[in-house]
C-alpha positions as CSV (number, residue, x, y, z in Angstrom):
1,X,0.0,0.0,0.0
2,X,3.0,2.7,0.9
3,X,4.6,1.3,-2.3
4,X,1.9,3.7,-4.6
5,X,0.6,5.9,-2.2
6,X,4.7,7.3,-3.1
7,X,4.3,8.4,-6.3
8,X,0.7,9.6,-5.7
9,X,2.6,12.2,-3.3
10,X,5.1,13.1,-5.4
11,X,2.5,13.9,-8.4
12,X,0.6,15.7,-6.0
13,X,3.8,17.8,-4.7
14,X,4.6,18.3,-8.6
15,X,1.1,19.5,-9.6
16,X,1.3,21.9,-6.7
17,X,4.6,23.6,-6.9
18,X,3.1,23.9,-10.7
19,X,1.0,26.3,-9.4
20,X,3.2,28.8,-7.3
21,X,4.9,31.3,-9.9
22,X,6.7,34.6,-9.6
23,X,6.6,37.6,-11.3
24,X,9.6,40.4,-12.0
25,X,9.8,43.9,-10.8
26,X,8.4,46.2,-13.2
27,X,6.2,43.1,-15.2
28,X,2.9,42.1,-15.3
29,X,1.5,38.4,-15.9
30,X,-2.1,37.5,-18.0
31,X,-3.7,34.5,-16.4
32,X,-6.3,32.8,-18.1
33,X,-8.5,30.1,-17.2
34,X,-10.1,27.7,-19.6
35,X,-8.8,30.0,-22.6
36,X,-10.5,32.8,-21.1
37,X,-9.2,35.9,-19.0
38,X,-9.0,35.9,-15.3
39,X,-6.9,38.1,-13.9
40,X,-3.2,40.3,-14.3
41,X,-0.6,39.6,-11.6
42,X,2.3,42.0,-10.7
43,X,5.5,42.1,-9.3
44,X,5.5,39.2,-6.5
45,X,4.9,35.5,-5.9
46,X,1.4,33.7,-6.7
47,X,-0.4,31.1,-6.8
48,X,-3.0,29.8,-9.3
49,X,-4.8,27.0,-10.3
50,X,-2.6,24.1,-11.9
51,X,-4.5,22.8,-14.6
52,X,-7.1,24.4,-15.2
53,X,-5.2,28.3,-14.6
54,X,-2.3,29.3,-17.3
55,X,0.1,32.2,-17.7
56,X,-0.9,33.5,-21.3
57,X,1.8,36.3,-21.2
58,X,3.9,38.9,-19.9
59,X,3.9,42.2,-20.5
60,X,7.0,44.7,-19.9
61,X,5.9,47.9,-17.6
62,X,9.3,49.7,-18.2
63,X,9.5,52.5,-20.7
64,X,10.4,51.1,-24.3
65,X,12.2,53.0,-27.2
66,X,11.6,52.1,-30.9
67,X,13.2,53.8,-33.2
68,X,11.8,54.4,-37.1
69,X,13.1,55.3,-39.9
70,X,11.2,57.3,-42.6
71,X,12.0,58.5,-45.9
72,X,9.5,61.7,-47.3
73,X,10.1,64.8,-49.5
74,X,10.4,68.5,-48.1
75,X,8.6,71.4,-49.5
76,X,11.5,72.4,-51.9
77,X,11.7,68.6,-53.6
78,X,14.8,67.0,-51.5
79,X,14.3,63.7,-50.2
80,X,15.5,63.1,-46.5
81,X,15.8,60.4,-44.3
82,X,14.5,60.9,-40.3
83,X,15.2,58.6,-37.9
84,X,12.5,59.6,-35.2
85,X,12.8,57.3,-31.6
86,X,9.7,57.0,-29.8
87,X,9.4,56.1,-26.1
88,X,6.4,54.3,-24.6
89,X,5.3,52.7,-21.7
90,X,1.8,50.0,-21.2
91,X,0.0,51.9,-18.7
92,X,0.0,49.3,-15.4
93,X,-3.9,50.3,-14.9
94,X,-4.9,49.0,-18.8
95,X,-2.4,46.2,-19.2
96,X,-5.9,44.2,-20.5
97,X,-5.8,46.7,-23.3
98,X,-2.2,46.6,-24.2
99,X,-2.0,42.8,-24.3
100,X,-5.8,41.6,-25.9
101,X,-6.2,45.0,-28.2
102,X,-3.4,45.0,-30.2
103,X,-1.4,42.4,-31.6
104,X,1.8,43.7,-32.6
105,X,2.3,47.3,-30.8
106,X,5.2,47.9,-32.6
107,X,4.0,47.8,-36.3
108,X,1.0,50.1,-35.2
109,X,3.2,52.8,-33.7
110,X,5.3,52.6,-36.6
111,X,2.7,53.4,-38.9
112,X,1.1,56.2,-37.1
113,X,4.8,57.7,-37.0
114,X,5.3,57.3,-40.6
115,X,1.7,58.8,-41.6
116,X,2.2,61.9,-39.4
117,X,6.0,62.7,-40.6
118,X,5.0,62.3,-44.6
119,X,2.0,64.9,-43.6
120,X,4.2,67.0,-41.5
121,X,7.6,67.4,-43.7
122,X,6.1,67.9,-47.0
123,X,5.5,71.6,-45.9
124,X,8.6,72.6,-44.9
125,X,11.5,73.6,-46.7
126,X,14.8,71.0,-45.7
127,X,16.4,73.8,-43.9
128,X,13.2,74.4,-42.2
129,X,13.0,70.5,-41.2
130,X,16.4,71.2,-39.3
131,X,15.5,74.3,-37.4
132,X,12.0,73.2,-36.8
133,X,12.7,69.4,-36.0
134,X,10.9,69.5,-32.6
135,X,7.7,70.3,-34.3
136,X,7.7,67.3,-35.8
137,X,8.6,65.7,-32.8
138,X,5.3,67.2,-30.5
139,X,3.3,66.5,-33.9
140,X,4.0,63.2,-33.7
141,X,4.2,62.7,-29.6
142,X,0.7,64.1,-30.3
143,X,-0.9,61.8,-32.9
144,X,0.5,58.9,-31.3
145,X,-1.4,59.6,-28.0
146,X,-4.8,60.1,-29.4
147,X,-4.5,56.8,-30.6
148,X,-2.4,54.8,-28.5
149,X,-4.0,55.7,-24.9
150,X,-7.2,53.8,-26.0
151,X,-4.8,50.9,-26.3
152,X,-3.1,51.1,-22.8
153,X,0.0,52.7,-24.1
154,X,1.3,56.2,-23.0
155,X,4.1,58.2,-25.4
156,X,6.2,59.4,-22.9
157,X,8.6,61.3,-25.8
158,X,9.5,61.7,-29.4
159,X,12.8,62.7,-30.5
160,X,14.2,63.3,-34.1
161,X,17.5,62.0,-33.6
162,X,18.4,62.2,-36.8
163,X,17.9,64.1,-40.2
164,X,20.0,62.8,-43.3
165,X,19.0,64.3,-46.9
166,X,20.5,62.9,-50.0
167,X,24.2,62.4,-50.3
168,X,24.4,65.1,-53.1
169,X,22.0,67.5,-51.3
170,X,24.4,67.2,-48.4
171,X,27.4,67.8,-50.5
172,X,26.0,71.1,-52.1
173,X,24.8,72.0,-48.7
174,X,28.9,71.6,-47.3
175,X,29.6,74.0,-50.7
176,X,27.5,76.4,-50.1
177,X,28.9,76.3,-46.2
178,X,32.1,76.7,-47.2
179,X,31.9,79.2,-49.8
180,X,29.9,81.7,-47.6
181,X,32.9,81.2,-44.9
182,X,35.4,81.9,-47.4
183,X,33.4,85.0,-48.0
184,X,33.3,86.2,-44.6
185,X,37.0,85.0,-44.1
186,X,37.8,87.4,-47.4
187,X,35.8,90.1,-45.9
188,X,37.8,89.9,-42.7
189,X,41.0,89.7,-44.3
190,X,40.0,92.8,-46.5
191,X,39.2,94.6,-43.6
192,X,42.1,94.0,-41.5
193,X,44.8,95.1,-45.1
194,X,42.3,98.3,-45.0
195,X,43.1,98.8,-41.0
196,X,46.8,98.0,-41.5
197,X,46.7,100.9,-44.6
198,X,45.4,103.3,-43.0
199,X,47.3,102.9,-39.8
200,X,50.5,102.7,-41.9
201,X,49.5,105.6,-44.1
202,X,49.1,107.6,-40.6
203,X,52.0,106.5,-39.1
204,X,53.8,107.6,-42.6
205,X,51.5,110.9,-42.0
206,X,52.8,111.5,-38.3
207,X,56.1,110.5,-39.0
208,X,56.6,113.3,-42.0
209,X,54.9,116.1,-39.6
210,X,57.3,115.4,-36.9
211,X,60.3,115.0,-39.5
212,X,59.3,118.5,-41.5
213,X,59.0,119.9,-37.7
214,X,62.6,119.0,-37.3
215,X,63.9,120.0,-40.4
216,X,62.0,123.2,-39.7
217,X,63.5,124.1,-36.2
218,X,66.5,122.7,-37.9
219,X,67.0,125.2,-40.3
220,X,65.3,127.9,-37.9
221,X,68.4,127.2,-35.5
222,X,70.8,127.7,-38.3
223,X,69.1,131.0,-39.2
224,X,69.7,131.8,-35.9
225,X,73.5,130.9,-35.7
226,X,74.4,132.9,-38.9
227,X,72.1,135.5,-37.7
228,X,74.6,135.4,-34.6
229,X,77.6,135.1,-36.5
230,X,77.3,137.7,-38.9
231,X,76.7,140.3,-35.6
232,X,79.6,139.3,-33.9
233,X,81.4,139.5,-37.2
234,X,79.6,143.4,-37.8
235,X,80.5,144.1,-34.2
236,X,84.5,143.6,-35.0
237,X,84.4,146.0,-38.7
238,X,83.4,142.7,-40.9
239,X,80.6,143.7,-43.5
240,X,77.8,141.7,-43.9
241,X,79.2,140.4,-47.2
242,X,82.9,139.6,-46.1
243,X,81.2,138.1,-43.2
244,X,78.7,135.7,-45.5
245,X,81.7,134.8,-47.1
246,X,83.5,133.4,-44.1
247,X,80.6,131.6,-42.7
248,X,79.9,129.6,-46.1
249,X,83.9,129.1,-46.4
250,X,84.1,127.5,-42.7
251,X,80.9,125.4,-43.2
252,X,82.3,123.9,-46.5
253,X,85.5,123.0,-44.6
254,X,83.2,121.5,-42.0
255,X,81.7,119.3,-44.3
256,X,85.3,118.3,-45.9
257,X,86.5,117.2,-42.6
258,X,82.8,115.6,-41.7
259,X,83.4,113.7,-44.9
260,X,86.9,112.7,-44.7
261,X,86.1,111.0,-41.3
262,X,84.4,108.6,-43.0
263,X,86.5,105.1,-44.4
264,X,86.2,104.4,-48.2
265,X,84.4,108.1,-48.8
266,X,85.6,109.8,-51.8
267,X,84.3,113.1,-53.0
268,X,84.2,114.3,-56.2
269,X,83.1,118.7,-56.7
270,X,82.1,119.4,-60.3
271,X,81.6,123.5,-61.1
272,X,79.4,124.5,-63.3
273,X,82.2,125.6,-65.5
274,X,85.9,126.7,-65.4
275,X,84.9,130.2,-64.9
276,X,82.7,129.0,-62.0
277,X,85.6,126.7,-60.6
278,X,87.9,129.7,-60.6
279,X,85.4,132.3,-59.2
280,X,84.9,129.8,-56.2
281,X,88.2,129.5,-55.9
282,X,88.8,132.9,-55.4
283,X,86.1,133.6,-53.5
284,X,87.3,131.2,-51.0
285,X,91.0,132.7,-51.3
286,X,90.0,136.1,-50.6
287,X,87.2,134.2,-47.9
288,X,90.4,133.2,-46.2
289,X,92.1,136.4,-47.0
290,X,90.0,138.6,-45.1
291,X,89.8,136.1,-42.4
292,X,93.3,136.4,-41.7
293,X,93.3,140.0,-41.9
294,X,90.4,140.2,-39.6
295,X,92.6,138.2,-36.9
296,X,95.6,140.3,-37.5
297,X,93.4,143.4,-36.7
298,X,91.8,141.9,-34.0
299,X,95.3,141.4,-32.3
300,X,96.4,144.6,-32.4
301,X,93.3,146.0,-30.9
302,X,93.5,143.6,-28.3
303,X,97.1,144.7,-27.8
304,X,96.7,148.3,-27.8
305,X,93.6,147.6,-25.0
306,X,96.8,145.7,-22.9
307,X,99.0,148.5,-22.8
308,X,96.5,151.4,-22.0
309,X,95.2,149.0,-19.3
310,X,99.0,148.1,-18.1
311,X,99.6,152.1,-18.2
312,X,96.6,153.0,-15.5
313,X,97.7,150.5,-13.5
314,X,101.2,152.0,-13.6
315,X,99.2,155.5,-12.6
């Protein structure tokens, strides 16, 4: 009798432990009994019926993504490819809906994402579709809702990730990138030669004011000087003509001797003609003339000024 009452026991341990299942955080389990719906289980350990109760499904509570690709046409005719990434979640309170209502979510989402981006896209211009892509994105997050809730799904976001027109649409569009930066890099550059000319054309400005200033008080100073020279000269009997004479002789032996310090300097005078050449030269003879003279006379009278002083003194 203990012989089968064994295996009875077992079975019957078997048949219960069938019945004890666990479900994961975050999941929720459709049990059905006899083909027919009897309750959803969360998170947790339970129990049902062996036999006669069965776990149909499972459905995931976390939030999903699913991402779509669409190809459509912009307002001005180029063809683009968005890759828009929708994320869902089955709302815990309609998990009935989301499991019995729909049979594959992910196809249906798809095509409501592809219906509202070809209606959306088609009036925009391409470079409107990449300024204005979040419109497209709370178009769609919008659409999908209306329909979806009834279905126990909630849109939780929609995000164009993505935006890639046609190889040779993108290729004109680098072109035209790079030729309006060269034009702003040429404008820049133009700009800063027109700076660097003007500041160089006042610097070359400043620099002849200041050098005709100097040349000025240059030549003011030498006024001054033979202005000087020719009064001392009148105050010791030389005439204003002898005395012009011996200033220009002196200066041009000034610059003879200026010249001569130099190494490797050679100098070379030319006159006008012979007459000229022998006019100088006798200018500067009697020049020289006259200066000696004037030195010989200025000794004496600074002789005869020592003995009348020497004579008082004697008195």
């Amino acid at each position: 009798m203990s012989f089968y009452f064994i295996p009875i026991l077992i079975f019957g341990f078997i048949i219960l432990f069938s019945g004890i299942f666990t479900v994961k955080q975050q999941t929720s389990a459709i049990v059905e009994r006899f083909g027919k719906f009897l309750s959803t289980r969360n998170s947790g350990l339970h129990f049902k019926i062996p036999v006669f109760d069965r776990i149909t499904g499972r459905i995931n509570l976390k939030i999903q993504q699913l991402d779509v690709l669409v190809e459509t046409k912009t307002k001005d005719d180029v063809f683009v490819r968005l890759k828009i990434s929708v994320q869902f979640q089955v709302i815990k309170e309609k998990v009935y809906d989301a499991f019995y209502k729909l049979e594959n979510p992910h196809d249906q989402i798809t095509s409501y994402v592809f219906d509202v981006v070809r209606a959306e896209v088609p009036k925009m211009k391409l470079d409107d579709v990449f300024e204005r892509k979040d419109d497209v994105a709370i178009a769609v997050k919008q659409e999908l809702n209306e329909a979806m809730i009834n279905y126990g799904y909630d849109i939780i976001k929609t995000l164009v990730t993505d935006i890639d027109p046609d190889a040779q649409v993108k290729e004109a569009m680098n072109r035209i990138n790079a030729a309006e930066r060269e034009k702003v890099a040429a404008e820049y550059e133009a700009e800063a030669e027109r700076i660097k000319i003007v500041a160089k054309a006042r610097a070359e400005a400043e620099s002849k004011r200041l050098q005709g200033q100097g040349i000025a008080d240059q030549r003011r100073e030498i006024a001054r000087g033979l202005e000087e020279s020719v009064d001392v000269l009148n105050n010791v009997g030389i005439n204003s003509q002898e005395a012009s004479a011996l200033i220009v002789v002196t200066q041009h032996y000034d610059t003879l001797q200026s010249i001569g310090e130099h190494v490797n300097s050679n100098l070379i005078l030319l006159p006008n003609s012979p007459q000229a050449g022998s006019d100088m030269l006798n200018n500067m003879i009697a020049s020289f003339t006259a200066s000696n003279q004037i030195g010989e006379e200025m000794k004496k009278q600074n002789a005869k000024k020592g003995i009348g002083k020497n004579s008082e003194e004697k008195k």
